[in-house]
C-alpha distance (Angstrom), angle and dihedral (degrees) to the residues before:
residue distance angle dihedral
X1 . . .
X2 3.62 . .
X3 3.98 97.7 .
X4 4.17 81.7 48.3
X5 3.83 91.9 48.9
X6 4.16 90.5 48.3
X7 3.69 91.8 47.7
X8 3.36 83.4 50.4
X9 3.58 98.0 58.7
X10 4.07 94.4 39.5
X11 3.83 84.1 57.4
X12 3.77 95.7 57.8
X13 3.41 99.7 38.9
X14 3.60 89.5 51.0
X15 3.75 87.9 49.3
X16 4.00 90.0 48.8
X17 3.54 85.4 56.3
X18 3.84 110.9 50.0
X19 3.93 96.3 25.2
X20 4.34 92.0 91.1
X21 3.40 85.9 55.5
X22 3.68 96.8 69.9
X23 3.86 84.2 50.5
X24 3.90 87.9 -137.1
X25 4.11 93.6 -153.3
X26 4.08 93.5 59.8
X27 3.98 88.9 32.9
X28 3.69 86.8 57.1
X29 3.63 110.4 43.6
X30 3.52 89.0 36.4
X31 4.01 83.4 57.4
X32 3.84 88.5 45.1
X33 4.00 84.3 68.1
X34 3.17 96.3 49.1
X35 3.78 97.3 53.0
X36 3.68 86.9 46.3
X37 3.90 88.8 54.4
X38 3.38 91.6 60.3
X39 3.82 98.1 39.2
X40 3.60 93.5 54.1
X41 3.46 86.4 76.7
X42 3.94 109.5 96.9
X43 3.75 87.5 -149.9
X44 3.81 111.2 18.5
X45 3.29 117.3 -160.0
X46 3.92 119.3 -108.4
X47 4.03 120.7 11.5
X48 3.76 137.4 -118.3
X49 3.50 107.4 -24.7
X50 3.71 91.4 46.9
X51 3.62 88.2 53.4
X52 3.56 96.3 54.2
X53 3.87 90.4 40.8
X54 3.80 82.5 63.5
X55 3.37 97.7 55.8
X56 3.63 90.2 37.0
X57 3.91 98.0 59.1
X58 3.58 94.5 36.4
X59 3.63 100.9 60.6
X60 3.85 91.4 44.4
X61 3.74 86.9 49.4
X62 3.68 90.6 41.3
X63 3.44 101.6 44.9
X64 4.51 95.4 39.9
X65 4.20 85.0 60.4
X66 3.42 92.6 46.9
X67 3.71 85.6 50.1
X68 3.16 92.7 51.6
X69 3.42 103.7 47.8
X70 3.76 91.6 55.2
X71 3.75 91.4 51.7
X72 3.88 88.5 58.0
X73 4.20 94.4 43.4
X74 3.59 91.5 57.7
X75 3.29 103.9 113.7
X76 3.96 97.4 43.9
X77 3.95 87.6 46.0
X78 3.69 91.9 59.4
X79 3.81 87.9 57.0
X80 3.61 94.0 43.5
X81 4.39 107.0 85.1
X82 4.07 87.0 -150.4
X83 3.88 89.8 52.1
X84 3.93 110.1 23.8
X85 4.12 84.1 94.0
X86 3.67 89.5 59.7
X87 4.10 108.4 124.4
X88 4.06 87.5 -104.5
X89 3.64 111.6 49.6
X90 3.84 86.5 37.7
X91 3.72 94.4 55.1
X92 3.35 95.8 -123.9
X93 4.09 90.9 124.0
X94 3.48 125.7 23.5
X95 4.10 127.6 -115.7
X96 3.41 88.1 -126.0
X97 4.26 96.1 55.7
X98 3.93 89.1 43.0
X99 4.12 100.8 54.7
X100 4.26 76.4 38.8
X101 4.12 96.2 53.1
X102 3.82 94.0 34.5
X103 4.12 100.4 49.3
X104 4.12 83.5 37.5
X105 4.09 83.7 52.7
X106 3.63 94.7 40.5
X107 3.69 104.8 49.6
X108 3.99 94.2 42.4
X109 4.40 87.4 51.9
X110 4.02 90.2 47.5
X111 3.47 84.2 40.2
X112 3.40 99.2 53.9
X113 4.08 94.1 39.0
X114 4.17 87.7 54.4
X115 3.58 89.2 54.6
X116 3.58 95.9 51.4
X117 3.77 90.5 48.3
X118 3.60 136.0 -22.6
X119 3.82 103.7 -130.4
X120 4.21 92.6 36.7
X121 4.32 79.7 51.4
X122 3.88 89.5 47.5
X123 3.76 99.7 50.3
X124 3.94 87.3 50.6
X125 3.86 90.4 48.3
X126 3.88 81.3 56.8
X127 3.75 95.2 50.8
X128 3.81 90.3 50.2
X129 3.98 87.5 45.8
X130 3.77 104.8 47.5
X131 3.93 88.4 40.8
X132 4.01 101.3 46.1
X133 3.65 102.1 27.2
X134 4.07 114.8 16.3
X135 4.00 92.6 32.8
X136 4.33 108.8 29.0
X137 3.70 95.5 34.3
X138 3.51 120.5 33.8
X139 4.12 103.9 17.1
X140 3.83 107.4 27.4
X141 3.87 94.3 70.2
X142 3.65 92.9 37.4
X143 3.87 118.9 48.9
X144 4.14 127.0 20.6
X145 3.96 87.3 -134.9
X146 4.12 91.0 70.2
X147 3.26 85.2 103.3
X148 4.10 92.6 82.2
X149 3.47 81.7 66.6
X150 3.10 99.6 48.4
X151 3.54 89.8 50.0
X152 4.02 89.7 51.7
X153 3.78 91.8 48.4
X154 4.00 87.9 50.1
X155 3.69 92.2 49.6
X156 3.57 96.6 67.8
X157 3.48 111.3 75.9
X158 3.60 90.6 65.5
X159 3.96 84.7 46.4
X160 3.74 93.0 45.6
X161 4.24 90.8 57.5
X162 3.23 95.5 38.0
X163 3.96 84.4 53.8
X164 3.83 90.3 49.7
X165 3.30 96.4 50.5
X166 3.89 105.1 46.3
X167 4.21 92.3 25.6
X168 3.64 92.7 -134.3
X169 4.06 139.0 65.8
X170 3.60 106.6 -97.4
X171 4.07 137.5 178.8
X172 3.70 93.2 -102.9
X173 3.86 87.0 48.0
X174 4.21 94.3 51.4
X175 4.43 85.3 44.4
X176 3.77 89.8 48.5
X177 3.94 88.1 51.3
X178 4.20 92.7 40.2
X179 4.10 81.4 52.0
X180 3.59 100.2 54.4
X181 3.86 86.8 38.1
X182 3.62 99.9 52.9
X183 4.30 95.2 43.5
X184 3.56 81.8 51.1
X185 4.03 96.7 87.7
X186 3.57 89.3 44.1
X187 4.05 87.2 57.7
X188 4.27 88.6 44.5
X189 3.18 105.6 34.5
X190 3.39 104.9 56.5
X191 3.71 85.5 43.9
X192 3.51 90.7 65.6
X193 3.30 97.5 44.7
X194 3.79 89.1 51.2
X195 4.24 89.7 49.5
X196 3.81 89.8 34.0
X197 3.69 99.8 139.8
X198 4.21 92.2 39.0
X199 4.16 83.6 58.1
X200 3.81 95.8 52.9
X201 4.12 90.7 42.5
X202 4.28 79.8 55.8
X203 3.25 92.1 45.6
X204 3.96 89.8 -128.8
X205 4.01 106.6 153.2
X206 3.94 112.6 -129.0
X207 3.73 140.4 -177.3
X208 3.34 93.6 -111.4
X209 3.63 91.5 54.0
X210 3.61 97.9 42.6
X211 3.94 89.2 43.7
X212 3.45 117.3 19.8
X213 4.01 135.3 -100.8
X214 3.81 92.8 -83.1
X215 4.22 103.7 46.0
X216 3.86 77.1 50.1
X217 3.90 98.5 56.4
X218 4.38 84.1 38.3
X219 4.00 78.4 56.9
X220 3.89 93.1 47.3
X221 3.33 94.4 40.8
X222 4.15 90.8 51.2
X223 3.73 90.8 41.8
X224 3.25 97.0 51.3
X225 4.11 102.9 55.4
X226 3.88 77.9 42.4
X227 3.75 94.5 64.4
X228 3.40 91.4 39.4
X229 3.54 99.1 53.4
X230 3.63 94.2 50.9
X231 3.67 94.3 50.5
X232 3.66 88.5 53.7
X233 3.83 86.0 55.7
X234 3.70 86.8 55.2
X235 3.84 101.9 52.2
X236 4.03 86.6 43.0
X237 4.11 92.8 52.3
X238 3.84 93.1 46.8
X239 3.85 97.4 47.3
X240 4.12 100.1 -107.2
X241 3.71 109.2 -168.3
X242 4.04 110.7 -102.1
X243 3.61 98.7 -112.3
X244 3.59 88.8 50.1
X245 3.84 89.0 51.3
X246 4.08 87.6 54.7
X247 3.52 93.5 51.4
X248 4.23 97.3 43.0
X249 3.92 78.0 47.2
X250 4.02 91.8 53.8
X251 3.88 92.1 44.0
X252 4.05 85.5 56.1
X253 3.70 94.0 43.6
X254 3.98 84.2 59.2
X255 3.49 98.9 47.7
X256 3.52 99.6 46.8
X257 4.02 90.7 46.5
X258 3.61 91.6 51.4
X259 3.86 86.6 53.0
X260 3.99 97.7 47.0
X261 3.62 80.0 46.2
X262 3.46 97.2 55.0
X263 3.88 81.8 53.6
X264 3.65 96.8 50.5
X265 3.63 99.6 35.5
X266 3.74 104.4 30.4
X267 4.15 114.6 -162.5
X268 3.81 141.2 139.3
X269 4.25 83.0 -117.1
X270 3.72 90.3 54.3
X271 3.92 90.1 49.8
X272 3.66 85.9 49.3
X273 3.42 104.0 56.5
X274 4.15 92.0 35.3
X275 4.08 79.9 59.1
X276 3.70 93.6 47.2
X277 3.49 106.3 46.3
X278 4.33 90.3 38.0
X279 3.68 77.9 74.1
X280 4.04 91.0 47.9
X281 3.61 95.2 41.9
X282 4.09 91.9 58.3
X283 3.73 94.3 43.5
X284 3.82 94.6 53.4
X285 3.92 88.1 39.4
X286 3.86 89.8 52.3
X287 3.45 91.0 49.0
X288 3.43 97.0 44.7
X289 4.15 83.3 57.2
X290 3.81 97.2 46.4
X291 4.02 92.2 46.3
């Protein structure tokens, strides 16, 4: 009993440990798409255990490039004050254990999605690719417009189900993907104009920095009836019920008048709440698709 209750307690503190640097929030919604992906087929391909393989491989392969990426931002999180308590720059886990957990986490998820199916495994590999390699390493610290891959890299989850479900790349798939891509610079850029002064200590080049606070809120504005538009287009090509239609349309009205408003009425609140209900707006919108 005593050797169960220490493992016990090695096991959660373990787990107290690496959990943050999955960073649970992103991991999740960015899960959300892909189970909406997949459910936005009327008749997915497979059944239960393919389902749960899904979700299975994707947060592994979610969660190892997230990893990852943390384990190579070190050194500009621990200059950062929003980031500096992050388990690596505060010593709380070791460089070492991090590039261990998150290749360990990463090769079992792509793993796992190959052996499902080979194209479904192949868009995840190039998820994990354009977001580790092509996006956190070579553009991130480099050029302010890394973000479009970011935003590509972020688009396929909800590419990858949609894959697995139907076995093939589709239209729907590719608008799903240009969605998620194009809401992505409202998500960012508003960050960074939220931690403005944290990005230039880091050294990290940004629109806003490159551009100035108002181009950036044009962009966000832009962006944002972009995304919304082509979400629209998605619920419309795969038959979403007409209420639902009203209701994705309300959730696009908001987040396009919190963006002209940000325009308008420029403030650290507005960017806030613009942030905050991004995040909203693509949860309901991805549910929206996979109900």
């Amino acid at each position: 009993m005593a050797a169960l209750r220490s493992s016990f307690i090695i096991l959660h503190s373990a787990f107290r440990r690496y959990w943050p640097l999955i960073k649970s929030l992103q991991t999740g919604l960015l899960l959300a798409t892909g189970i909406a992906g997949y459910l936005s087929a009327h008749s997915p391909n497979g059944a239960w255990p393919t389902f749960f393989g899904m979700i299975g491989s994707l947060f592994l392969a979610i969660s190892g490039s997230t990893v990852l990426n943390m384990a190579y931002d070190r050194d500009i999180d621990s200059v950062m004050k929003r980031t500096c308590w992050r388990p690596l720059p505060s010593g709380q886990v070791s460089m070492r254990e991090a590039v261990l957990l998150g290749t360990i986490l990463s090769a079992l998820g792509v793993g796992w999605a190959l052996a499902l199916a080979p194209l479904y495994g192949a868009v995840v590999f190039a998820g994990l690719f354009f977001d580790v390699v092509v996006y956190t390493a070579w553009l991130k610290r480099r050029t302010p417009y890394a973000i479009l891959i970011g935003g590509l890299a972020g688009g396929m989850p909800v590419l990858a189900g949609r894959v697995l479900a139907i076995g093939d790349i589709d239209a729907v798939g590719v608008m799903l993907a240009l969605g998620v891509l194009l809401w992505i610079p409202t998500h960012i850029m508003t960050f960074s104009m939220r931690h403005f002064d944290d990005y230039r200590a880091a050294g990290i080049p940004t629109f806003p920095a490159a551009h100035g606070f108002y181009a950036t809120r044009v962009m966000i504005a832009i962006s944002s009836l972009a995304a919304a538009l082509v979400m629209a287009g998605v619920a419309a090509t795969i038959g979403v019920q007409t209420g639902l239609m009203w209701l994705l349309g309300l959730l696009g009205a908001g987040l396009l008048a919190l963006a002209i408003l940000g325009v308008a009425r420029p403030s650290p609140r507005a960017s806030f709440a613009l942030f905050k209900y991004a995040s909203v707006y693509m949860l309901g919108a991805m549910l929206i698709v996979a109900l």
